[in-house]
Structure formats: C-alpha cells, structure tokens
gemmi code that builds the backbone of each chain (N, CA, C; Angstrom):
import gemmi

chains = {
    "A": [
        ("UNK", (124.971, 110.116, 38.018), (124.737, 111.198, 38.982), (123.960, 110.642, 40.180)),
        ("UNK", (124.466, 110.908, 41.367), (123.937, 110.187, 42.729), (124.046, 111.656, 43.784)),
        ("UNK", (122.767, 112.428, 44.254), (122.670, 113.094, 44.425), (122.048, 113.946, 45.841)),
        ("UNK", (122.496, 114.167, 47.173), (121.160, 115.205, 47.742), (121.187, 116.244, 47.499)),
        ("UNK", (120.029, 117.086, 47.215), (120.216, 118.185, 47.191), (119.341, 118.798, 47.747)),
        ("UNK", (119.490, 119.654, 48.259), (118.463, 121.380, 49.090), (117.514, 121.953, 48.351)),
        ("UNK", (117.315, 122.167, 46.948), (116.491, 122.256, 46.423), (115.278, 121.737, 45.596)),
        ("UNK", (114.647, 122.397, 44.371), (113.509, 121.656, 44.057), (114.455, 120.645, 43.075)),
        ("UNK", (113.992, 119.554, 42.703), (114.466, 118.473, 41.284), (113.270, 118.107, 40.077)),
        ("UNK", (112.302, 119.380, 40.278), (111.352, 119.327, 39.444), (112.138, 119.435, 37.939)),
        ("UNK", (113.353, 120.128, 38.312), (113.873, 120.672, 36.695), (115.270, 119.967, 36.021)),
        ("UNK", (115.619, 119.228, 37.082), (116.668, 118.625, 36.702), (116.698, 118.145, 35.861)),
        ("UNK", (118.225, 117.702, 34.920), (117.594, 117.175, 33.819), (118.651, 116.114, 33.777)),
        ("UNK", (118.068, 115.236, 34.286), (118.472, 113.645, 34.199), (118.434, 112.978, 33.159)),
        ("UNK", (117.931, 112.926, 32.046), (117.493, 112.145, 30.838), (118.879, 112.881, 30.115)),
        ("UNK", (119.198, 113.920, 30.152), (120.793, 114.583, 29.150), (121.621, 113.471, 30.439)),
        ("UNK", (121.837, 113.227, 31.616), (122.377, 112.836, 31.975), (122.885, 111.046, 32.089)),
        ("UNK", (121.771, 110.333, 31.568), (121.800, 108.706, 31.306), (121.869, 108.090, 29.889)),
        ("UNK", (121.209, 109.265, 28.914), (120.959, 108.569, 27.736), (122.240, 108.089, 26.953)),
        ("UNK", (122.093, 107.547, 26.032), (123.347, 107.493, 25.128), (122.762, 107.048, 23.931)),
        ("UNK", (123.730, 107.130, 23.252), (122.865, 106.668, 21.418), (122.273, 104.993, 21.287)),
        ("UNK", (122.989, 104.384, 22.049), (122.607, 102.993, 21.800), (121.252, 103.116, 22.423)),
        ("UNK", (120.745, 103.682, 23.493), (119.310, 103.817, 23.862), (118.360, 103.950, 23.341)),
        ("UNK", (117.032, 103.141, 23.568), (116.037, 103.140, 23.035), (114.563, 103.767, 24.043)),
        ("UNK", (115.109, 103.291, 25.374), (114.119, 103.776, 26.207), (114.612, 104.626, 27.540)),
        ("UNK", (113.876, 105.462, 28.389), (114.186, 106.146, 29.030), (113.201, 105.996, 30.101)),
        ("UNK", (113.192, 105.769, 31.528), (112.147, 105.413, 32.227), (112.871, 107.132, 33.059)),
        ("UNK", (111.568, 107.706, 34.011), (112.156, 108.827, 35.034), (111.258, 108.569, 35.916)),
        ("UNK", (111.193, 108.466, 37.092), (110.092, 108.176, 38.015), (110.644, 109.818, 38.867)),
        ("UNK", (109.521, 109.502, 39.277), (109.308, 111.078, 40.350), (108.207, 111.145, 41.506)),
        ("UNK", (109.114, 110.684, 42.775), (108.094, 110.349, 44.054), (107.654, 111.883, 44.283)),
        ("UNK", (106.330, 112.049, 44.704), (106.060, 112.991, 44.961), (105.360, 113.609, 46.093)),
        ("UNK", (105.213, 114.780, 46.975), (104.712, 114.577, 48.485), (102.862, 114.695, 48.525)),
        ("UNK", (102.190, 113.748, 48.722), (100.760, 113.383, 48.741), (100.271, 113.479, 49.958)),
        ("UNK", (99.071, 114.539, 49.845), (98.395, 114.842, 50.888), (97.743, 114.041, 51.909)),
        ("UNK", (97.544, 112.614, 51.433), (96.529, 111.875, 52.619), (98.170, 110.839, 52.899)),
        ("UNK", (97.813, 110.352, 53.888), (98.297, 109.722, 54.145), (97.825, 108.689, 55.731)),
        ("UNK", (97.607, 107.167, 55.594), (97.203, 106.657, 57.015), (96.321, 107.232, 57.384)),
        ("UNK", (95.191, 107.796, 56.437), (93.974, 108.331, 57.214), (94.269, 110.146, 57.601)),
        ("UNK", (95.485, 110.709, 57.494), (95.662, 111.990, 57.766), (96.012, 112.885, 57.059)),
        ("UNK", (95.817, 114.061, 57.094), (95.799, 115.202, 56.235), (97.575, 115.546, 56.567)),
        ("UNK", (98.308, 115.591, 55.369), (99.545, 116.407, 55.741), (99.292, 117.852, 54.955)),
        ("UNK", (100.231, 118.263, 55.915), (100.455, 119.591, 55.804), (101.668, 120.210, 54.798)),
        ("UNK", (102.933, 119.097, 55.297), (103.746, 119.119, 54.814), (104.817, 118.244, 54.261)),
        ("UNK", (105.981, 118.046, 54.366), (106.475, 116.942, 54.175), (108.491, 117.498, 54.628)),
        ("UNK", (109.011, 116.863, 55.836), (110.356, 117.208, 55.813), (111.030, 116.083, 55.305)),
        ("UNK", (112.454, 116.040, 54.772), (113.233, 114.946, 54.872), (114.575, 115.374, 55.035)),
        ("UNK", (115.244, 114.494, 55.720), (116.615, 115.041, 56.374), (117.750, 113.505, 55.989)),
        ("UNK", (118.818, 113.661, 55.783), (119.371, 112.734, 54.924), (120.879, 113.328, 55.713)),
        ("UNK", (121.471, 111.704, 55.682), (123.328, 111.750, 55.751), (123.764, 111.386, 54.592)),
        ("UNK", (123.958, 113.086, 54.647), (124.577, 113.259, 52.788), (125.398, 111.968, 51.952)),
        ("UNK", (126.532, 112.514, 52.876), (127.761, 111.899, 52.294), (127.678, 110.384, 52.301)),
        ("UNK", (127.082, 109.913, 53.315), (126.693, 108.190, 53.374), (125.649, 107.622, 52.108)),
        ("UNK", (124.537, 108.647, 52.160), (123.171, 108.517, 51.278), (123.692, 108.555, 49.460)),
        ("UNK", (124.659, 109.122, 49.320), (125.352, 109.557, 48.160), (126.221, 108.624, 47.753)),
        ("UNK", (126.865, 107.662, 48.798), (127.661, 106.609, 48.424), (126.723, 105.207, 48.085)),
        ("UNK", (125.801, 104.860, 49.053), (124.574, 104.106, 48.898), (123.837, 104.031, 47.740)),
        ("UNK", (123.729, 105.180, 47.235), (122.857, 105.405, 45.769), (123.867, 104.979, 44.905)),
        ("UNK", (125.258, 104.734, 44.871), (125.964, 105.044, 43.796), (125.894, 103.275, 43.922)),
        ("UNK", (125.821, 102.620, 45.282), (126.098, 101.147, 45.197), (124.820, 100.644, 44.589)),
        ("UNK", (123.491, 101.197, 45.112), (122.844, 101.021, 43.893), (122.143, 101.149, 42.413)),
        ("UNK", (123.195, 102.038, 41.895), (123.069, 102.142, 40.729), (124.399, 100.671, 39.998)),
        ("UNK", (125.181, 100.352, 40.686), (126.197, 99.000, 40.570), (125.764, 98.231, 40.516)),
        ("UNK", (124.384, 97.765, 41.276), (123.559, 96.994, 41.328), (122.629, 96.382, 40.617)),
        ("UNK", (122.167, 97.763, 40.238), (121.169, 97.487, 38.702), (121.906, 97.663, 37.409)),
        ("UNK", (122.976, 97.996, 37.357), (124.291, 97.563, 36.083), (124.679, 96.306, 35.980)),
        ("UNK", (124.843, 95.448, 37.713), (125.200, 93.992, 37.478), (123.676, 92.985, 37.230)),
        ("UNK", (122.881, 93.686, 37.224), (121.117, 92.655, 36.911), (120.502, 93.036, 35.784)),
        ("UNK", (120.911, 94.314, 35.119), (120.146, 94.215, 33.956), (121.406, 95.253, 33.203)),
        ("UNK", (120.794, 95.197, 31.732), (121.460, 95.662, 30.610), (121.381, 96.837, 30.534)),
        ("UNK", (121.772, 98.315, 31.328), (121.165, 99.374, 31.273), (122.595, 100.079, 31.068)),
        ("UNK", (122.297, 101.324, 30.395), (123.445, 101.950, 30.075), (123.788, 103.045, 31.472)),
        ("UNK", (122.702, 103.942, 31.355), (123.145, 104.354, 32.670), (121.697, 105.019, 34.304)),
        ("UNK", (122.293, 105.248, 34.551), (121.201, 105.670, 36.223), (122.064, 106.590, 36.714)),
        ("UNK", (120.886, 107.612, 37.190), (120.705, 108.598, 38.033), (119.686, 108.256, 39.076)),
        ("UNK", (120.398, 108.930, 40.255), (118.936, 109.496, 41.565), (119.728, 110.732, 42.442)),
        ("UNK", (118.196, 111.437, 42.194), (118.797, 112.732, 42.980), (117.958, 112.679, 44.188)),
        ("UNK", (118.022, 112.819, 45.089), (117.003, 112.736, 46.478), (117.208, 114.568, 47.059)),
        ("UNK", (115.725, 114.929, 47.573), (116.110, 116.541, 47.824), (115.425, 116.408, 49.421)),
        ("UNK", (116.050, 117.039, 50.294), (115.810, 117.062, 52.052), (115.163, 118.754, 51.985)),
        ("UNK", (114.627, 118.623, 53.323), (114.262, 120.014, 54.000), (112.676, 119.641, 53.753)),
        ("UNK", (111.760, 120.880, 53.529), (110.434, 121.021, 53.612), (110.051, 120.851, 52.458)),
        ("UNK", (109.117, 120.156, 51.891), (108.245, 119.998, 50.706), (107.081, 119.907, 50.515)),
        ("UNK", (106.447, 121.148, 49.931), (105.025, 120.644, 49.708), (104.318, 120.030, 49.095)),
        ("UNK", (103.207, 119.703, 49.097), (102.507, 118.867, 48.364), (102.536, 118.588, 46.829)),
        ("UNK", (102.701, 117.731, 46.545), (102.853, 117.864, 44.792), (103.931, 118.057, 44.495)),
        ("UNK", (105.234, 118.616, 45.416), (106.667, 118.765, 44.893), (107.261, 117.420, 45.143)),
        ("UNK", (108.317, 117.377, 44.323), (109.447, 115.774, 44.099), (110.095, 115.890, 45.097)),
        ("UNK", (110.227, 114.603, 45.869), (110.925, 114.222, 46.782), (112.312, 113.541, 46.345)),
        ("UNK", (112.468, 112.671, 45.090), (113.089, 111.820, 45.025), (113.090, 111.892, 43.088)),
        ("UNK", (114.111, 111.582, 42.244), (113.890, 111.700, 40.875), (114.948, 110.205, 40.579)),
        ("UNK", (114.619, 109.487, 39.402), (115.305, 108.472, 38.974), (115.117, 108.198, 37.625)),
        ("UNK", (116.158, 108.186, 37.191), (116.410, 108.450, 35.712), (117.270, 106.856, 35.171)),
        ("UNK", (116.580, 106.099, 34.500), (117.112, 104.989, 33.911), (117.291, 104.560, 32.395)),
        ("UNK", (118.325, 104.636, 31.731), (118.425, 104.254, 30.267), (118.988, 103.314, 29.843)),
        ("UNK", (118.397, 102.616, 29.196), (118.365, 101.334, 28.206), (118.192, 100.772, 27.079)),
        ("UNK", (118.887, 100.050, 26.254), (118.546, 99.640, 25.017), (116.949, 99.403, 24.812)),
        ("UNK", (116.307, 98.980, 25.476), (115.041, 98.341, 25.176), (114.234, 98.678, 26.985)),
        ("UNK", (112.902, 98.942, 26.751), (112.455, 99.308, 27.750), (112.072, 98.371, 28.925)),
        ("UNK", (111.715, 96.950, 28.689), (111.646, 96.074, 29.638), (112.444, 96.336, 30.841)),
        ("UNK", (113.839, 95.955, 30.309), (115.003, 96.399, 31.756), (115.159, 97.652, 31.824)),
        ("UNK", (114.793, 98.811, 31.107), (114.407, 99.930, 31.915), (113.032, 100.311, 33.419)),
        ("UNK", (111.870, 99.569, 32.838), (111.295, 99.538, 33.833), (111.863, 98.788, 35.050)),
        ("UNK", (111.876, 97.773, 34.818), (112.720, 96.741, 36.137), (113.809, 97.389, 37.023)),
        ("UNK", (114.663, 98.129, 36.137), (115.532, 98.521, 36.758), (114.666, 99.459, 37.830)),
        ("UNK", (114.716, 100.271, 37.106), (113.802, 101.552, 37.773), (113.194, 101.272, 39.128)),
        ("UNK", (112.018, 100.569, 39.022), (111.113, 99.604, 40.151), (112.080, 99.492, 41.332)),
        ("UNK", (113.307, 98.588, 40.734), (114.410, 98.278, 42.233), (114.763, 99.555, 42.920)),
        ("UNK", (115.427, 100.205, 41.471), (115.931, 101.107, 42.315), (115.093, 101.923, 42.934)),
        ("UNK", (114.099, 102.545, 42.829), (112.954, 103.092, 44.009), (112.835, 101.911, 45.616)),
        ("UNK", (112.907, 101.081, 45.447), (112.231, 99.813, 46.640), (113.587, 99.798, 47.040)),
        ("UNK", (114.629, 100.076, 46.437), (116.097, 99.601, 47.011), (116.427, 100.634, 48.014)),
        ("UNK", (116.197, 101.657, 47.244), (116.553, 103.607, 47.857), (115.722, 103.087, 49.438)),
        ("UNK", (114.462, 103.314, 49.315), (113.287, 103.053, 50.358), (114.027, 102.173, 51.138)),
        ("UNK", (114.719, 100.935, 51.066), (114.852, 100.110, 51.681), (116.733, 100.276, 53.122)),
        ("UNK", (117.549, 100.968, 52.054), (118.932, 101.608, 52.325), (119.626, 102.229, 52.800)),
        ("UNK", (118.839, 103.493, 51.705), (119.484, 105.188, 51.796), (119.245, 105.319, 53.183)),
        ("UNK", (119.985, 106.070, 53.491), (119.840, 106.965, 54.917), (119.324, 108.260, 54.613)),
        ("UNK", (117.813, 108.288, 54.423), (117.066, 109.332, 54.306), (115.690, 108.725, 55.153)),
        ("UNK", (115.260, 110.314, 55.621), (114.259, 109.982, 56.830), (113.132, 110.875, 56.149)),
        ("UNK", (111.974, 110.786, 56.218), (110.664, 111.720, 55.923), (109.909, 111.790, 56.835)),
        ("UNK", (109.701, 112.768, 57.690), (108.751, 113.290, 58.708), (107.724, 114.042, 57.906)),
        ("UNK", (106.407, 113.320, 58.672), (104.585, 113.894, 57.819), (104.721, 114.861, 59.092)),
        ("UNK", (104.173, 116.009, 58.806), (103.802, 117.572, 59.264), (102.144, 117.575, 59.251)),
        ("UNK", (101.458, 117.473, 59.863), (100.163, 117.431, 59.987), (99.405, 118.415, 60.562)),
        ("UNK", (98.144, 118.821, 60.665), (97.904, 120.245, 61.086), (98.151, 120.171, 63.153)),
        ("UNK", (97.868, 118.821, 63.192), (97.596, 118.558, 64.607), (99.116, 118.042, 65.402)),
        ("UNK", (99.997, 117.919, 64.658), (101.098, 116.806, 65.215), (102.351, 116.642, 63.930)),
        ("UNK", (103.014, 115.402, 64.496), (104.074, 115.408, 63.677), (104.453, 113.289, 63.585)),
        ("UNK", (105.248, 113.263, 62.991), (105.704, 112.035, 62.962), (107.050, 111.378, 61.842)),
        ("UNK", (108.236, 111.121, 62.571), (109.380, 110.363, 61.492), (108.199, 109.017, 61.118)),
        ("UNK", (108.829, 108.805, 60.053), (108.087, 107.681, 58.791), (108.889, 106.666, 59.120)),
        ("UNK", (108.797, 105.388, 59.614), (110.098, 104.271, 59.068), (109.307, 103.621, 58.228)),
        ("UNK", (110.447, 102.323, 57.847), (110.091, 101.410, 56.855), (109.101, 100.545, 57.103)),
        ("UNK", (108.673, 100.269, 58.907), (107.390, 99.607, 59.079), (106.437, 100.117, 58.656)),
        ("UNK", (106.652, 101.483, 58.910), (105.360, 102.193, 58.647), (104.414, 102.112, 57.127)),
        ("UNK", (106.015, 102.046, 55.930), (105.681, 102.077, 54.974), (105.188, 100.651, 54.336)),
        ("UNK", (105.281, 99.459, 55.011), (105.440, 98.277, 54.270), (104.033, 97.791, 54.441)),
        ("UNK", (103.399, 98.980, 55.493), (102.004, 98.215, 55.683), (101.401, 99.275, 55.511)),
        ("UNK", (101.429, 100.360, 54.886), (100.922, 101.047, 54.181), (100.422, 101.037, 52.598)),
        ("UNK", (101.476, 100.003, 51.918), (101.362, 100.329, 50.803), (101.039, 98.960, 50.078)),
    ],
    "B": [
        ("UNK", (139.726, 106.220, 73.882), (139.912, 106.235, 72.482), (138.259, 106.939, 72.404)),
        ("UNK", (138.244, 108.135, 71.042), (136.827, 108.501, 71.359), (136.272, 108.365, 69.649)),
        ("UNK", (135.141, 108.325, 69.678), (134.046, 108.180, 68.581), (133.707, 109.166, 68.198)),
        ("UNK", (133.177, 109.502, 67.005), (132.220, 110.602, 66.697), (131.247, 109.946, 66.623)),
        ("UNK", (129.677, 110.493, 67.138), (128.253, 109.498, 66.403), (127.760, 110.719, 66.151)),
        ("UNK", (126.966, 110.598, 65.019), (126.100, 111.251, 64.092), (124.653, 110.740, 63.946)),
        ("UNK", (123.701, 111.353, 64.446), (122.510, 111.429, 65.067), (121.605, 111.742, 63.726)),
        ("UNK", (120.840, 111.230, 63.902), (119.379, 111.818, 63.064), (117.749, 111.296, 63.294)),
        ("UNK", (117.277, 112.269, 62.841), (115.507, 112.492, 62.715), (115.304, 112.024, 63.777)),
        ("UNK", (114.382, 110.414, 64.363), (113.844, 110.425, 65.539), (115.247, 110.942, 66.892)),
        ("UNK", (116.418, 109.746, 66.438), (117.485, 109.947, 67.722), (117.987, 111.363, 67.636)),
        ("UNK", (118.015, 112.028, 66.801), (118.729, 113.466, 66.938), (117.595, 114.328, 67.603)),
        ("UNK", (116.265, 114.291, 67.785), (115.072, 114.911, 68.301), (115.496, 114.639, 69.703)),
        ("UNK", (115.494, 113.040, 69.800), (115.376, 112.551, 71.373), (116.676, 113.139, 72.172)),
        ("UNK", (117.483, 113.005, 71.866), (119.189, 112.946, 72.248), (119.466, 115.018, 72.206)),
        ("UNK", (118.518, 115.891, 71.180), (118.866, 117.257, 71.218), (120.087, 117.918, 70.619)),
        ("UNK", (120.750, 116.592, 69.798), (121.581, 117.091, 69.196), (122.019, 116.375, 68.084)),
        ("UNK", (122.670, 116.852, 66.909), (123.405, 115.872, 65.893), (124.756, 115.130, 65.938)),
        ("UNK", (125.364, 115.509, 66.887), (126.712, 115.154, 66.682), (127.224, 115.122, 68.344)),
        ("UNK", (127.936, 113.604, 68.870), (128.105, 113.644, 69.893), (129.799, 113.360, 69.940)),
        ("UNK", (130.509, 113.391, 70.556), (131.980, 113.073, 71.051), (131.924, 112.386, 72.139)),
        ("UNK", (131.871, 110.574, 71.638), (131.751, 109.427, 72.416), (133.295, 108.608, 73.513)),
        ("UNK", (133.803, 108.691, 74.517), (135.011, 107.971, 74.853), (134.406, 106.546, 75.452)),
        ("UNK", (135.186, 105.454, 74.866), (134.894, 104.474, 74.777), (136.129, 103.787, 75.470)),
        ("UNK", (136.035, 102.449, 75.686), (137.523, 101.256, 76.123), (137.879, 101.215, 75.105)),
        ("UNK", (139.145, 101.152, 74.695), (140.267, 100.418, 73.517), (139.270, 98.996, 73.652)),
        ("UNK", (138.659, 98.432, 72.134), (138.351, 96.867, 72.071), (137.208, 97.386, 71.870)),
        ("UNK", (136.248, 98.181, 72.020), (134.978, 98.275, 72.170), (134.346, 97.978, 70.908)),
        ("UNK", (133.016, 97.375, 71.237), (132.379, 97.416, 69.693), (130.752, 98.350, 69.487)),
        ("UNK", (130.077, 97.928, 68.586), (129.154, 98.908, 68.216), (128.387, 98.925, 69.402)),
        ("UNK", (128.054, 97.676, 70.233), (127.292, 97.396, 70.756), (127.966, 97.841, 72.365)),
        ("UNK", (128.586, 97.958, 72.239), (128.971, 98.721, 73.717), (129.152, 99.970, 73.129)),
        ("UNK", (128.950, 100.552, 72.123), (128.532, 102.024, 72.090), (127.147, 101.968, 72.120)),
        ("UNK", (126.286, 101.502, 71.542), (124.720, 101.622, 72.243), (124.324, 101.845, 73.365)),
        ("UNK", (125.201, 100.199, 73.840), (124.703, 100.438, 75.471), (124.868, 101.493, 76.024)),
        ("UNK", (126.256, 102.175, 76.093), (126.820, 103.817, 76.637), (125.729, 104.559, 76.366)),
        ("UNK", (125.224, 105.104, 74.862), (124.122, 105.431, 74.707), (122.774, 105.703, 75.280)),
        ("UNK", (122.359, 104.425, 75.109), (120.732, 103.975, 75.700), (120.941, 104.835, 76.772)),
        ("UNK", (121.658, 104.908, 77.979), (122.023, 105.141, 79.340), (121.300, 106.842, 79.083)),
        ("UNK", (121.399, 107.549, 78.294), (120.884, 108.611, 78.265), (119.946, 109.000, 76.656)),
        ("UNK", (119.826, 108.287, 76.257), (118.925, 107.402, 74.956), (118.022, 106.485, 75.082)),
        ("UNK", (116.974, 106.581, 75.727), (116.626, 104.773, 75.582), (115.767, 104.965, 74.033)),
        ("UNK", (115.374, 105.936, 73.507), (115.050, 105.643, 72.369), (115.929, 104.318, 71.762)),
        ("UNK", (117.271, 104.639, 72.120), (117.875, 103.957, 70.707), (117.407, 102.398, 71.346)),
        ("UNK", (116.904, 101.658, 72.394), (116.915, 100.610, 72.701), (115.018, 100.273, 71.941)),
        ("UNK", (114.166, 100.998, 72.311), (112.906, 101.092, 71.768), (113.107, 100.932, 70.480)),
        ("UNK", (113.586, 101.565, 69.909), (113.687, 101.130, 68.234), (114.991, 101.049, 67.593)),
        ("UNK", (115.293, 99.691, 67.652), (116.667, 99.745, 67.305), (116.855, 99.761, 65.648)),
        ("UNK", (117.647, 100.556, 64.942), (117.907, 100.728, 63.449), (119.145, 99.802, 63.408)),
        ("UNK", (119.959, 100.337, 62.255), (121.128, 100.042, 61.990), (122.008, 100.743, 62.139)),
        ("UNK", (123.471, 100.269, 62.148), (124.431, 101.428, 62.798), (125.557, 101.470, 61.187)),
        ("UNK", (125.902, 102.570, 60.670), (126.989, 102.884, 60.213), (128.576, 103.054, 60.666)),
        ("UNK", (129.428, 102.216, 60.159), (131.027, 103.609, 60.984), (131.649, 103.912, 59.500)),
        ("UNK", (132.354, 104.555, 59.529), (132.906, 105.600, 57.994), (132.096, 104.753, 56.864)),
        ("UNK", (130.624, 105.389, 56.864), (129.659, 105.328, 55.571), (129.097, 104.085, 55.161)),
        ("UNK", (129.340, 102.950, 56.171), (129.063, 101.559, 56.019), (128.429, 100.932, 56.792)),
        ("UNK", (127.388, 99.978, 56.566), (126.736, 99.509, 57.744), (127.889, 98.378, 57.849)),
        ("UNK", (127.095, 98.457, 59.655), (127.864, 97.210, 60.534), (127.036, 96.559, 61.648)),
        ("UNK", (127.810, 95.194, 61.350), (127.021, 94.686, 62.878), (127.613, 94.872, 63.840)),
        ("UNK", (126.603, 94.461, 64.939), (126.813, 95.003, 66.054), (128.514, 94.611, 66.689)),
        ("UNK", (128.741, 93.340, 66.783), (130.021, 92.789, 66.670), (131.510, 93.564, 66.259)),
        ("UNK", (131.138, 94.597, 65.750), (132.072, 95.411, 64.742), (132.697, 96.140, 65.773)),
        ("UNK", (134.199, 95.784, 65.742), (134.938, 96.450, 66.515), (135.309, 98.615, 66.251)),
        ("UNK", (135.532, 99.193, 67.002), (135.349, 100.456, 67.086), (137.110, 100.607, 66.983)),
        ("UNK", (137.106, 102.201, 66.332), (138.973, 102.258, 66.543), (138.907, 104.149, 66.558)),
        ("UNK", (139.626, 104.578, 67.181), (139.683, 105.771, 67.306), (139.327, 106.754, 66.207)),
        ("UNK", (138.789, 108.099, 66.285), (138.345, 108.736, 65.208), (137.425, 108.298, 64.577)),
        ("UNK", (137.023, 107.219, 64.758), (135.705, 106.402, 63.865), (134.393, 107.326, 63.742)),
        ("UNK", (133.994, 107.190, 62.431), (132.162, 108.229, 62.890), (131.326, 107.389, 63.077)),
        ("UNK", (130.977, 106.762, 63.835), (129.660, 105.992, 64.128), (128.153, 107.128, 63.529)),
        ("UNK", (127.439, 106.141, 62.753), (126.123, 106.944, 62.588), (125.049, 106.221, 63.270)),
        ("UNK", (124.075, 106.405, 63.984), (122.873, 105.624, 64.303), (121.707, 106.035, 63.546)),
        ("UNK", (121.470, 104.444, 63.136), (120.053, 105.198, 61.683), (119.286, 104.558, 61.783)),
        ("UNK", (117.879, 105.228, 62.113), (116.863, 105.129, 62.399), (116.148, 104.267, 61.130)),
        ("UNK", (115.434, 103.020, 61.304), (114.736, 102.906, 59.904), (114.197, 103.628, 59.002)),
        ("UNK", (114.993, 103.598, 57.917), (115.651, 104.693, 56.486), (113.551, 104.572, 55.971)),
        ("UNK", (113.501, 106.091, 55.421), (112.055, 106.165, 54.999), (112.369, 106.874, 53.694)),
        ("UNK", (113.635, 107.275, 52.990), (113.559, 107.794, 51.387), (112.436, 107.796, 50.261)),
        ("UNK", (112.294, 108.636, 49.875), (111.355, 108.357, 48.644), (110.034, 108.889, 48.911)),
        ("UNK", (109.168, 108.324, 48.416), (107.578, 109.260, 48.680), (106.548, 108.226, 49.275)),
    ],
}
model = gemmi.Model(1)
for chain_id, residues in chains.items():
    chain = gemmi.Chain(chain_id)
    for i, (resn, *xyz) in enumerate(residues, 1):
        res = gemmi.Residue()
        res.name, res.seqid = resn, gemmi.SeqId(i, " ")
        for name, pos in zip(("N", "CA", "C"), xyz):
            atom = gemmi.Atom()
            atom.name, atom.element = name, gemmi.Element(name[0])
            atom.pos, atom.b_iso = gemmi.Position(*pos), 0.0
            res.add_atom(atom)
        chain.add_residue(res)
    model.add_chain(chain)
structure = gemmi.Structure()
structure.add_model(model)
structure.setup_entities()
C-alpha cells in the first residue's frame, strides 16, 4: 500500500496490511507534527503533495528496500492539508522475518521518502509562514 | 507544441497558480522551459529544484514532446 491521503492515518491499519505468517517482526514508524521547531513555535503544520507522482515514488521505494533487505512487505501512507500538533504526518509499516532488516529497512525508507517524494511541509507560525526544503532539514537535524 | 507544468508550494505561491499551459519550439528541452519560465518566475532561478515530465525526474537536457506534464519541484520536505 503506497498512499496520499486527506485524512487522519492515526488509524490505519498497516500491520493487517504487510504482515504474513513467515513474519517475526513488525517495525511502524509514525512522523509526527512537533511544536518547536528552529527556535519557533508552530502553530500548525500544512503539506501539499503531487499525488499521482508521490504514489508512484513510494511504490519505487518500497522496490528498493525488497532489492536490499529480506522483507516481506512495506507500506507508506503520507496525509497533506493542515495538521496539528501531535497528529501523523507520514505512517510506515515494515515486515520481516527477523527484526534487524526490519529496522533498516524502515530507517531508509523514512530518509528515502524525505529525500524523493514530492511532498512539501509548510511550518504555520503565530507570526509568519514558511515551505520546509531539504536544506532546511539536513541542518536541522 | 504546448506543455502542461504543474506548480507547487513555494512556485505555485510565487507564479498564483497550479497549473500552467506552456507553448514551446518543436526540440525544446526542460531547460528552455525554465528559462520561458524564470521570465515571469524568477523564483524558479533562486532556487532551483528538480523537474518531473509524466511522473519522472529529468535532466535538464531532456527533450520536451507535445502534451507532456512538466512538474517543477521545489526541494521535496515529506515526513516530519
């Protein structure tokens, strides 16, 4: 499942969607929208995404982490529009015989998405506004 | 021969819209769609991203062909 969607992905249920019997481990990461940021208070959090491109991208990297590690299967659902604080931006669901290459996988695929997808996140601040790029983030974190 | 480009977050703010209907020369490539661009964009010259045409990145070199969707994408920020 390679996904944007308009709503929340607090409830999705990705883990019915990767597991399989040969599995032993299940990694789910869940980016979430955090109030400080660079010294500033957000308010909010938008993200705006080219669906149909962002949806093909995710699917190349979920191919990706099938050809580097032993994983049965991957999900990512990415959700656009307004989000507040503490709500999921982004969900990733990875299953594997053994948990090592579940984490690994996982890891990429978050840094891969960040690095790819054609998804944008604008911080909403009480005073101002600002699109996020990848400079922004690489020396942030 | 004309283009579609598909705009977003910073360039769709600057530019006022998402979706433009580009006419270009027969031969043209990505990069003589920028330039056309910039001309009423200079964002896109200030921060140059990467360019998509039907769902794929390309370099600049990449020849253009009628009906094509050009996307201009701003450095991608996904995730949290």
């Amino acid at each position: 499942m390679f996904k944007i969607v308009e709503g929340p992905i607090e409830d999705v249920a990705l883990e019915d969607n990767v597991r399989t019997d040969a599995d032993g481990a299940i990694i789910v990461f869940r980016g979430v929208a955090r109030r400080f940021s660079r010294g500033r208070d957000v308010v909010h959090l938008e993200y705006e995404a080219y669906p149909e491109m962002a949806e093909k991208v995710m699917a190349q990297i979920g191919d990706e982490m099938k050809a580097r590690w032993p994983i049965s299967g991957v999900a990512i659902v990415h959700r656009t529009g307004v989000l507040e604080i503490g709500q999921a931006s982004v969900a990733i669901a990875v299953a594997a015989p053994h948990r090592g290459e579940a984490f690994e996988a996982a890891q990429y695929a978050i840094d891969r998405l960040k690095e790819i997808v054609p998804i944008w996140k604008k911080e909403v601040w009480s005073d101002g506004s600002q699109w996020i790029g990848w400079e922004h983030e690489k020396s942030d974190h | 021969m004309c283009v579609r480009v598909r705009l977003f977050a910073s360039y769709r703010e600057a530019a006022g819209t998402n979706c433009l209907e580009t006419p270009l020369p027969q031969g043209a490539t990505v990069s003589d769609l920028i330039d056309q661009l910039a001309l009423s964009l200079p964002a896109l010259k200030k921060a140059p991203g990467m360019v998509a045409v039907n769902h794929t990145y390309v370099q600049p070199d990449f020849e253009l062909h009628d009906g094509d969707e050009a996307a201009l994408i701003p450095p991608v920020s996904g995730g949290s």
